[in-house]
C-alpha positions in Angstrom: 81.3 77.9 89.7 82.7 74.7 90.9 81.2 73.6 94.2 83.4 73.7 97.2 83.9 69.7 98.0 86.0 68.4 101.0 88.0 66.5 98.5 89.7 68.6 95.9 90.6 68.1 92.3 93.9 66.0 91.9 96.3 68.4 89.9 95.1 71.9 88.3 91.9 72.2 86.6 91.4 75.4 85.6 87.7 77.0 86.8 86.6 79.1 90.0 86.4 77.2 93.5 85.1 78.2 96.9 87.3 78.8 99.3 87.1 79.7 103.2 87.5 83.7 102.4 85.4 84.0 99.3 86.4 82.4 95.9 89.7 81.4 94.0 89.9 81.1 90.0 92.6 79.0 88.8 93.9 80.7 85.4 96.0 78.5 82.6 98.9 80.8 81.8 99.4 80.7 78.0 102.6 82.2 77.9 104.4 79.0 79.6 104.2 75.0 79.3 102.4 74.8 82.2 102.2 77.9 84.4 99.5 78.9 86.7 98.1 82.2 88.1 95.9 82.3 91.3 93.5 85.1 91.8 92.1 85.2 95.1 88.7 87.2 95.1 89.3 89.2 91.9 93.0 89.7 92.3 95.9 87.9 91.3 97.7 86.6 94.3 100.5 83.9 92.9 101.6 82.4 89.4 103.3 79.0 89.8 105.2 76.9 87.3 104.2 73.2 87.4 107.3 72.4 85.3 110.5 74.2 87.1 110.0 75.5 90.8 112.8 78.3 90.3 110.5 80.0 88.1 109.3 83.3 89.4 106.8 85.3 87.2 106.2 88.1 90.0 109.4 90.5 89.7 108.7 91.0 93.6 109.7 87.5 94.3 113.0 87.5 91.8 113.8 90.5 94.4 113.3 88.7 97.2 114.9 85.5 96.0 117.8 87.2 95.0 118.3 88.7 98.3 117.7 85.5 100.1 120.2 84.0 97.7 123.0 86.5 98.5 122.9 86.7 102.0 125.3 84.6 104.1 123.1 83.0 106.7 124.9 81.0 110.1 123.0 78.1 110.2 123.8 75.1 108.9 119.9 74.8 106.5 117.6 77.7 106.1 114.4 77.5 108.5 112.2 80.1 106.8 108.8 81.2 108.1 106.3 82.5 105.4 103.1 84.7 106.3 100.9 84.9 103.6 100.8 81.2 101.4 98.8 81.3 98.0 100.5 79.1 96.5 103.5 78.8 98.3 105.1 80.1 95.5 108.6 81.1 97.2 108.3 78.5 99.8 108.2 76.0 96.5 111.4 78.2 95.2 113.1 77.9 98.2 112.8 74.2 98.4 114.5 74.0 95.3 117.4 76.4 96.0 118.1 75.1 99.3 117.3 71.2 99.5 117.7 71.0 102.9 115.3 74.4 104.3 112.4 73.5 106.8 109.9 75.8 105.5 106.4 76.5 107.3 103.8 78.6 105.5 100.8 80.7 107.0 98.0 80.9 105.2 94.2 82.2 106.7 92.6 80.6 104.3 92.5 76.8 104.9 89.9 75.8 101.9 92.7 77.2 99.9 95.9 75.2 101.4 94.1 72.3 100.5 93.4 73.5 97.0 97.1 74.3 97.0 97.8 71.2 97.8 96.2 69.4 95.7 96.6 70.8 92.5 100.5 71.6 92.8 103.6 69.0 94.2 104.9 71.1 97.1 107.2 69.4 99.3 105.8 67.7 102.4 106.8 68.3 105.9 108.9 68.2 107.4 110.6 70.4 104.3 107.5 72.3 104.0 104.5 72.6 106.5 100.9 74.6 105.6 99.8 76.2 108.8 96.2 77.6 108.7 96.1 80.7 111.0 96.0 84.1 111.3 99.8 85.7 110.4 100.4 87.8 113.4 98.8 85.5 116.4 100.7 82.5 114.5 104.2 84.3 114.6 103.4 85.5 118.6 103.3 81.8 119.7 106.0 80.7 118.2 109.9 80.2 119.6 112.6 82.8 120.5 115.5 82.6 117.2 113.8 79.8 115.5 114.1 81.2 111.7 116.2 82.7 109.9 114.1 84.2 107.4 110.7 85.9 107.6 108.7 86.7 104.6 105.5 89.0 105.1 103.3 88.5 102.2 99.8 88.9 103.0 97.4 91.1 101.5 93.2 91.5 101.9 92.2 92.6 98.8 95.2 95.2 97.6 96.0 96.4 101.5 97.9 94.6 103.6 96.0 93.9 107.0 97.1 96.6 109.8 98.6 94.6 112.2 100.8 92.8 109.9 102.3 96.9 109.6 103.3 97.6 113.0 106.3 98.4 115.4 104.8 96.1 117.7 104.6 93.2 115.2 107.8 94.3 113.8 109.4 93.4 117.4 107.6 89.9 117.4 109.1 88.9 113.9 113.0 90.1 115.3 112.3 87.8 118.6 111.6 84.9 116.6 114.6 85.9 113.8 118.1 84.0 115.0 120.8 86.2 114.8 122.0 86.9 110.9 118.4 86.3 110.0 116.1 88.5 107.5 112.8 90.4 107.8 111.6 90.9 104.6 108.4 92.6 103.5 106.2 93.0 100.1 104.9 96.6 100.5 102.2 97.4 97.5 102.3 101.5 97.5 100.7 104.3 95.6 103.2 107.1 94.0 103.2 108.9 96.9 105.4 106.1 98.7 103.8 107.2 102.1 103.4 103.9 103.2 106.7 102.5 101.9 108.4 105.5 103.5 106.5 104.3 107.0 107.1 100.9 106.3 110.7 101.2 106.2 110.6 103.9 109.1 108.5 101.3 111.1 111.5 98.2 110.4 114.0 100.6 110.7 113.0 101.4 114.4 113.4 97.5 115.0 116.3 96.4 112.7 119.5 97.9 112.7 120.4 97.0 109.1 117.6 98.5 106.0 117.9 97.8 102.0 115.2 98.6 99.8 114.5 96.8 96.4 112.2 98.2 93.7 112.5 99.7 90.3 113.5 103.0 89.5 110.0 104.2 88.3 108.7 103.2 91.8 110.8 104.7 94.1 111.2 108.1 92.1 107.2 108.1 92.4 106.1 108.1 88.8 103.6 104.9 89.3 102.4 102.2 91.9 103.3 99.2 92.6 105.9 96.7 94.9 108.4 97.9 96.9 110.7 95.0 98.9 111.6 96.5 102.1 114.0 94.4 104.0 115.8 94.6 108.1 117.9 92.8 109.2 120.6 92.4 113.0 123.3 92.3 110.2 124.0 94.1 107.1 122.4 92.8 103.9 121.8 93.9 100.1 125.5 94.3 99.9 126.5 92.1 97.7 127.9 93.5 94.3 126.3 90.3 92.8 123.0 91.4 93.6 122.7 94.4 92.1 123.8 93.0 88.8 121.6 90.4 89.0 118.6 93.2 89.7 119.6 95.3 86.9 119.6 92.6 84.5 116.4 91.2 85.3 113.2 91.8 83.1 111.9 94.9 85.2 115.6 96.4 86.2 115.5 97.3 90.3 117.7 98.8 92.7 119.2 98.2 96.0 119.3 100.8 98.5 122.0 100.7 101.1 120.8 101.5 105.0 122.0 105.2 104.9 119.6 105.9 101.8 116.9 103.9 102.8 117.2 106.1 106.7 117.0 109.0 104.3 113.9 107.7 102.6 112.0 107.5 105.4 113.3 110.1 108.1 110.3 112.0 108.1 107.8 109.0 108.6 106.6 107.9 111.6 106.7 104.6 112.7 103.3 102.8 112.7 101.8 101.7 115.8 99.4 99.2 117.3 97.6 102.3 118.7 
């Protein structure tokens, strides 16, 4: 195991490093010129393409990309505010789609931001800023309608932490959303969709505007996996462009419209702090 050092390898060197949470193994992907995959403690957390930025291995992320991409924001740049960093996968994507974003990520680990940081060229600030903190006191402190996009990405081990889940948190992420903006959520569920059903029952109390992106497998409950879960003041997923682009993608997904996705979850509760 390679020694944690305050001074980490320049560029990617494949092996198993220390970090702040427990340990991260860097893992050459064979399948590309020079792709990466991150596992964080066991589990793969990111997969990152040295060579082109728009690259997305995780079909999660082509979902959320695509979303982002077909939705007409207000603002003149996109000012995007990602919980959850491994290797600021998206936030490296989004840098490359839209030139002119100011992108901050949160990431609890802060051994592994500088391992990031290190080993792959991510953008500097002000286009892209790491901030080392805890996802739900980070978003509390920060400004009313100061992003336009949210992503919640964060996971301990397979679960997403609890209060990441929550009404409560939900509210804080629409008080810092400007108007038009997106909350959108990586929700990994069982086939039971219990938690994707109170997941989207939980935005759905916040947002006036659902869509739901998965495949068909997963949301029909025949196996587990991602399911995108997205809210928004406006409506979003709407875009005819979109759902070609999901159905021609290497896993096929859908896009549920609010009215289907309200159906979805009408019998789940809402999750609460309590």
């Amino acid at each position: 195991m390679a020694k944690k050092t305050q001074k980490p390898p320049i560029g990617p060197i494949a092996g198993v490093y220390e970090i702040d949470t427990g340990t991260c193994a860097l893992v050459r992907d064979t399948l590309t010129a020079d792709g990466w995959i991150i596992e964080v403690n066991g589990v793969p957390s990111s997969h990152i393409d040295v060579d082109d930025p728009t690259q997305l291995d995780f079909e999660y992320m082509r979902w959320m990309a695509g979303l982002v991409r077909h939705h007409q924001f207000p603002g003149p740049r996109l000012r995007a505010l990602h919980l959850g960093g491994g290797a600021c996968t998206l936030a490296r994507y989004f840098a490359s789609v839209f030139p002119d974003a100011r992108q901050v990520v949160v990431e609890l680990d802060g051994a592994l931001a500088q391992l990031v940081r290190e080993w792959f060229d991510l953008p500097r600030a002000p286009l892209l800023r790491i901030r080392v903190g805890e996802a739900r006191a980070v978003t509390e402190t920060l400004t009313e309608d100061s992003r336009d996009l949210v992503v919640r990405d964060v996971f301990a081990g397979a679960l997403t932490p609890g209060p990441l889940l929550t009404l409560e948190f939900a509210e804080h992420v629409r008080r810092v959303l400007a108007p038009g903006g997106i909350y959108v959520v990586n929700c990994g569920d069982t086939r039971d969709l219990t938690l994707a059903k109170r997941e989207a029952a939980t935005i759905g109390s916040v947002f006036p505007h659902l869509t739901i992106i998965a495949d068909p497998a997963m949301l029909k409950g025949r196996r587990y996996g991602n399911v995108v879960i997205a809210g928004s003041d406006v409506p979003l997923g709407e875009d005819p462009g979109l759902a070609r682009e999901l159905l021609g993608g290497a896993v096929p997904a859908q896009v549920w419209s609010d009215e289907r996705v309200r159906t979805f979850a009408r019998d789940a509760k809402p999750l609460r702090d309590t």
